[in-house]
DRENTOR-716623 format. One line per 4 residues: for each residue x, y, z of C-alpha. Coordinates in Angstrom, 3 decimals. Example, Ala and Ser with C-alpha at 12.3 -4.5 7.8 and 13.67 -1.06 7.14 Angstrom:
<sites>
12.300,-4.500,7.800  13.670,-1.060,7.140
</sites>
This chain:
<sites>
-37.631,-200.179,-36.759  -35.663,-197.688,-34.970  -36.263,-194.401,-36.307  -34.867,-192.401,-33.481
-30.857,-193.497,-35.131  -32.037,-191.865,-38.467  -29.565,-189.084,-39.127  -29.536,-186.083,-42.053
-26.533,-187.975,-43.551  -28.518,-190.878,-44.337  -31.101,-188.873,-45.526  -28.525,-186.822,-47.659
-27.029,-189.855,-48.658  -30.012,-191.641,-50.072  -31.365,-188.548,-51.717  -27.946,-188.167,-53.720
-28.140,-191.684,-54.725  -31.964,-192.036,-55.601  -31.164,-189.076,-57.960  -27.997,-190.489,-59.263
-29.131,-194.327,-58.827  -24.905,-194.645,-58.914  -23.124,-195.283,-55.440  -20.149,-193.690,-57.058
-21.569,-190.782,-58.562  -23.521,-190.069,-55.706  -20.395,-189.886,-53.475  -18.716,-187.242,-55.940
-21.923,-185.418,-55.898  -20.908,-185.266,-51.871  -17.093,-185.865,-51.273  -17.464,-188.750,-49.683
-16.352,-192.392,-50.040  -18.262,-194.877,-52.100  -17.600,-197.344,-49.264  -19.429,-194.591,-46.870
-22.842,-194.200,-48.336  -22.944,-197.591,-49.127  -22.431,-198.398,-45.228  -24.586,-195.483,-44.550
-27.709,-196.328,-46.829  -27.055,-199.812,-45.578  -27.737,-198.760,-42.421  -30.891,-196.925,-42.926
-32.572,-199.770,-44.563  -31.686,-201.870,-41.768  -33.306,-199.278,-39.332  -36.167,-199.210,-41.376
-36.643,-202.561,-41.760  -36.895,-202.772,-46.161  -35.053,-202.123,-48.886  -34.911,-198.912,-50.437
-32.724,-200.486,-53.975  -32.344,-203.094,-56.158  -28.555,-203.724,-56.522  -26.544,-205.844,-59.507
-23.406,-205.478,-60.594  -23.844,-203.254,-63.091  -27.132,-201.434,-62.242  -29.124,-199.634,-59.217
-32.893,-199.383,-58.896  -34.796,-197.924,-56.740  -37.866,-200.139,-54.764  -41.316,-199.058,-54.479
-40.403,-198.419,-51.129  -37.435,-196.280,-51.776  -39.634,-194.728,-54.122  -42.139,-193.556,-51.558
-39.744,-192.624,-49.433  -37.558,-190.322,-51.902  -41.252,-188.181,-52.523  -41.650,-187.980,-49.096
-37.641,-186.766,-47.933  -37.392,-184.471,-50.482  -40.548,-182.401,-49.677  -39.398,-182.281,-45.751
-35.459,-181.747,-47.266  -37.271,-178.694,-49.001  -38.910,-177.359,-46.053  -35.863,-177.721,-43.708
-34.093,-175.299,-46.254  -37.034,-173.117,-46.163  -36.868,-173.077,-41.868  -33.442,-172.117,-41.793
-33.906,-169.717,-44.396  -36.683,-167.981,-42.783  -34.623,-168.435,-39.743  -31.371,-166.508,-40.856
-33.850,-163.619,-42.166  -36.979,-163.559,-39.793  -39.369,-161.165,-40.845  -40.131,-160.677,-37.112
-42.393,-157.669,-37.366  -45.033,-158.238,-39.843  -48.204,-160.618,-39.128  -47.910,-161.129,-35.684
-48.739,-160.715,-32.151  -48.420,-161.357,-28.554  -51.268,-161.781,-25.712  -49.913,-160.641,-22.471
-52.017,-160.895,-18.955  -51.272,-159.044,-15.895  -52.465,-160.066,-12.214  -55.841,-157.772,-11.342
-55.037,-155.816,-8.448  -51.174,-155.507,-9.928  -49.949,-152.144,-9.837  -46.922,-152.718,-12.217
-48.356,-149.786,-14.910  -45.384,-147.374,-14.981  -42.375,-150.262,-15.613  -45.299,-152.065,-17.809
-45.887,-148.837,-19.737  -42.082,-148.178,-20.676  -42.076,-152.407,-21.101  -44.363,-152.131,-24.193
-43.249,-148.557,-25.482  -40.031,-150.020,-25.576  -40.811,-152.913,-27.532  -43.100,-150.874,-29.679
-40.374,-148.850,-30.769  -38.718,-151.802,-31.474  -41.112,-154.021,-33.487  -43.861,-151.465,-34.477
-45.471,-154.187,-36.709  -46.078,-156.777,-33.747  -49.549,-156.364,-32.146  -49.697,-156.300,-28.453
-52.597,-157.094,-26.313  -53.791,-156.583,-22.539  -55.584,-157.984,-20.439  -55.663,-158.352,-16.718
-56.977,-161.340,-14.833  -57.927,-162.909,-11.379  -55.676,-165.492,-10.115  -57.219,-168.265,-11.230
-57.847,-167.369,-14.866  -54.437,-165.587,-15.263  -53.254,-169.374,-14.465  -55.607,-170.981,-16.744
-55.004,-169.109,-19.608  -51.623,-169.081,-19.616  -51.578,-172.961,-19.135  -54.188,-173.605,-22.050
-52.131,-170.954,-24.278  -54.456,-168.169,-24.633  -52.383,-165.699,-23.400  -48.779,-165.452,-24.290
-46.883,-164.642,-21.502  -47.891,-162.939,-17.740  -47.429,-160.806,-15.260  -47.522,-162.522,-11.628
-46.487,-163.412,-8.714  -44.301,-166.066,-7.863  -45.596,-168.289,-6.476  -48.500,-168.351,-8.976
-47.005,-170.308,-11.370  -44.358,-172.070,-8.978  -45.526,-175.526,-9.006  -46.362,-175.104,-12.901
-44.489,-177.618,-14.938  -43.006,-176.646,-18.267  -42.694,-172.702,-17.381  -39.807,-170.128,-17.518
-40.279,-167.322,-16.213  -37.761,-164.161,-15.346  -37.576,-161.766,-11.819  -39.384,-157.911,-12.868
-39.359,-156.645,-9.073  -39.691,-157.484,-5.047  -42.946,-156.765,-3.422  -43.475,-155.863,0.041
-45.914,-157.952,2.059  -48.139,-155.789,3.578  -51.431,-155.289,6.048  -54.683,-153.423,4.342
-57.470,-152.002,6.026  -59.934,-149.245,6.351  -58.829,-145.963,6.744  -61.333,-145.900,9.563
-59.832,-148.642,11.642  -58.832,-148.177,15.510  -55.326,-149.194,13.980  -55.222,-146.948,10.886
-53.717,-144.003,13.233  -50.527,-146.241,14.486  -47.316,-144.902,13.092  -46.710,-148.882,12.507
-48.188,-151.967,13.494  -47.025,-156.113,13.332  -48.625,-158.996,12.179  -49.216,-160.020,15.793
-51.286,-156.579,16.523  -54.034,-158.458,14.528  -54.515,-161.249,16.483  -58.441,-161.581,17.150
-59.257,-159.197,13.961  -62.115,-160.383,11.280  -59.781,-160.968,8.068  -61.328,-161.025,4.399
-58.900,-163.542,1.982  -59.218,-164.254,-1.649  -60.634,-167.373,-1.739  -58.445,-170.721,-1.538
-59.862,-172.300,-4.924  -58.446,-168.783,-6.522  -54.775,-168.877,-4.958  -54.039,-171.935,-3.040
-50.375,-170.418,-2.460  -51.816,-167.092,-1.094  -54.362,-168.821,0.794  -51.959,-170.961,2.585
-48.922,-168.618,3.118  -50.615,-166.132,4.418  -52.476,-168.172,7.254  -48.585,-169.852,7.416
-47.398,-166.108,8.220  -50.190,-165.318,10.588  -49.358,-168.513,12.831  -45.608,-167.658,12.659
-46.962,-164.630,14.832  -48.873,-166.939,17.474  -52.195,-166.765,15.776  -54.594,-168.429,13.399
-56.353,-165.699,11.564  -60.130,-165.785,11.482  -61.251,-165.734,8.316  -65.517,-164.117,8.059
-64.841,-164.114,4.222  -63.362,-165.141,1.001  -63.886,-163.699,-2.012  -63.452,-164.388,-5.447
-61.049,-161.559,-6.675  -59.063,-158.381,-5.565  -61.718,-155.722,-6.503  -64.280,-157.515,-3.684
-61.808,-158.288,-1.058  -60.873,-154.408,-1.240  -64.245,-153.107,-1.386  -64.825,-155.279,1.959
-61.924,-153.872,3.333  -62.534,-150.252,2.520  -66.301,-151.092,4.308  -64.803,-152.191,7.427
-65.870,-155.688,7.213  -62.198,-156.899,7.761  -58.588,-156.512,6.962  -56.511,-158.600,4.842
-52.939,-159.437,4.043  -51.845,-158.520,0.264  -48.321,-157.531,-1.287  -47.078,-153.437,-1.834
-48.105,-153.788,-5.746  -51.890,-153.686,-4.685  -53.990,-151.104,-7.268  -55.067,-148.544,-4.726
-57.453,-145.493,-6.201  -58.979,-144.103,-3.627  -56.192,-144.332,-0.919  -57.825,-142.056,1.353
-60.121,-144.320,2.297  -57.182,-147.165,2.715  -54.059,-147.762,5.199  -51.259,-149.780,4.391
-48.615,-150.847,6.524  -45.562,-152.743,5.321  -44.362,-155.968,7.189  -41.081,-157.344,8.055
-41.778,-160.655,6.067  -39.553,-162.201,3.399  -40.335,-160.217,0.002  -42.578,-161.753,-2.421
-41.601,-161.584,-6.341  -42.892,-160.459,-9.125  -42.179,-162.016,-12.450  -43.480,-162.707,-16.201
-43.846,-165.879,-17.312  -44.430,-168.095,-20.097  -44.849,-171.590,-21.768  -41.050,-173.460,-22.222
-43.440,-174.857,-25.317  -45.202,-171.651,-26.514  -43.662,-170.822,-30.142  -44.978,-167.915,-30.865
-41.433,-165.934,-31.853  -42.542,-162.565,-30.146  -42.285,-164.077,-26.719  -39.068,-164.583,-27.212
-38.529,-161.175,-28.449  -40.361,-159.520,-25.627  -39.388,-161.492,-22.656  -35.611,-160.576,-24.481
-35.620,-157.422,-24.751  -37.443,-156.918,-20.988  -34.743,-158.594,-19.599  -32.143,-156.386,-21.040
-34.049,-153.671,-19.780  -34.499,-154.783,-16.192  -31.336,-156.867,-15.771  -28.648,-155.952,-18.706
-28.801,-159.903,-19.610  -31.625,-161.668,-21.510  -31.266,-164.945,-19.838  -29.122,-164.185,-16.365
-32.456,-164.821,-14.295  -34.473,-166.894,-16.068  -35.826,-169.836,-14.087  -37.667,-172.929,-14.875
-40.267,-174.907,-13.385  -40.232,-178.219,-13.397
</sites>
């Protein structure tokens, strides 16, 4: 049986003639050849492996097969109208929603803020929700489809198969520490100035990317970084690093309220960037609308810089 050669012809074709049970009134019914659906419905019995009528000269009847089969085609014949229907006239604003996560830590609120506003205005109907995660469950709930679509860093969601996801900005690598450090008064410091200083990371099970790169950057510099603690999310590493217990590496979109009590000095690294992403299989429709219409906003194109992981 080899249902993967099946066409909509065939299907057309055997509807017209189940209804007509005449080969030649069936190909009036859809100017076509006698000699054409009879090749054609030919065909799809042979794929299917039985016969769908009972032919004599002078009369056609359908089989209990073809019988079963006609109930079953015209129902999904019905619904395919229906799709593309529904498709030409989407009610796109009514009844539905989008779940959208952004990276804790992320400081991405003013382009995030005109993001939904915009798409508010838009599709005033569509409910929007917010929620911001760690690393590791920003991952996780993208991948198991509780949220929609997220707002991340790159390399997040790089080795992530079955993802698109489009550039928002660059972010700067960057050094954090205490505002009380013996190197919070330089004017600017470089990754080798830290050599022999107590470093706090978020912890490898959280970010295996972050984790890595960033003792990959330190040893670029001549030094392995030693490491007195990892934490489990961005709100403990920077309350260890506003106590003094260490410094850490992190990227220039890092949520900062009480930046007295913080310095931050940018490095000469490669940039690290920021994107939203989203399931290639999610089909919820306002994820295409959204990740659409941001696009246009950042880039002028709604598909120019999407990428795919594969």
């Amino acid at each position: 049986m080899n249902l993967n050669q099946i066409s909509m012809r065939q299907i057309d074709y055997f509807i017209a003639v189940a209804r007509t049970l005449n080969f030649t009134e069936a190909a009036k019914v859809l100017y076509v050849s006698q000699p054409a659906i009879s090749k054609q419905i030919a065909q799809l019995e042979h794929d299917i492996g039985v016969p769908l009528f009972l032919r004599t000269r002078r009369t056609v009847r359908m089989t209990p097969a073809g019988t079963v089969l006609l109930k079953e085609l015209i129902d999904v014949q019905e619904r395919i109208q229906a799709a593309v229907a529904k498709a030409q006239h989407p009610d796109l604003g009514q009844d539905a929603s989008i779940a959208i996560g952004c990276l804790e830590g992320m400081e991405i609120g003013v382009f995030l803020r005109r993001a939904i506003n915009n798409f508010k205005s838009s599709y005033p109907g569509v409910r929007v929700v917010l929620e911001r995660h760690s690393f590791k469950t920003l991952r996780e709930k993208l991948i198991h489809g509780d949220l929609d679509l997220v707002f991340t860093l790159s390399f997040e969601v790089a080795d992530i198969p079955g993802l698109l996801s489009d550039f928002v900005q660059a972010a700067r690598p960057c050094v954090l520490m205490s505002a009380a450090h013996p190197l919070a008064g330089r004017d600017q410091i470089v990754l080798g100035d830290l050599k022999g200083e107590n470093f706090v990371f978020i912890a490898r099970e959280e970010s295996p990317r972050a984790f890595d790169s960033t003792i990959e950057m330190c040893r670029r510099h001549g030094f392995t970084p030693t490491i007195v603690k990892q934490l489990p999310n961005v709100e403990s590493l920077l309350l260890c690093v506003e106590s003094g217990l260490g410094v850490c590496l992190f990227d220039s979109t890092i949520r900062l309220y009480n930046s007295e009590n913080f310095r931050t000095f940018d490095l000469e690294e490669r940039a690290i960037d920021v994107v939203m992403a989203w399931k290639r299989e999610n089909l919820n429709h306002v994820v295409a609308l959204f990740t659409n219409q941001v696009s246009r906003d950042l880039q002028g194109s709604p598909i120019d810089n999407r990428i795919e992981s594969v």
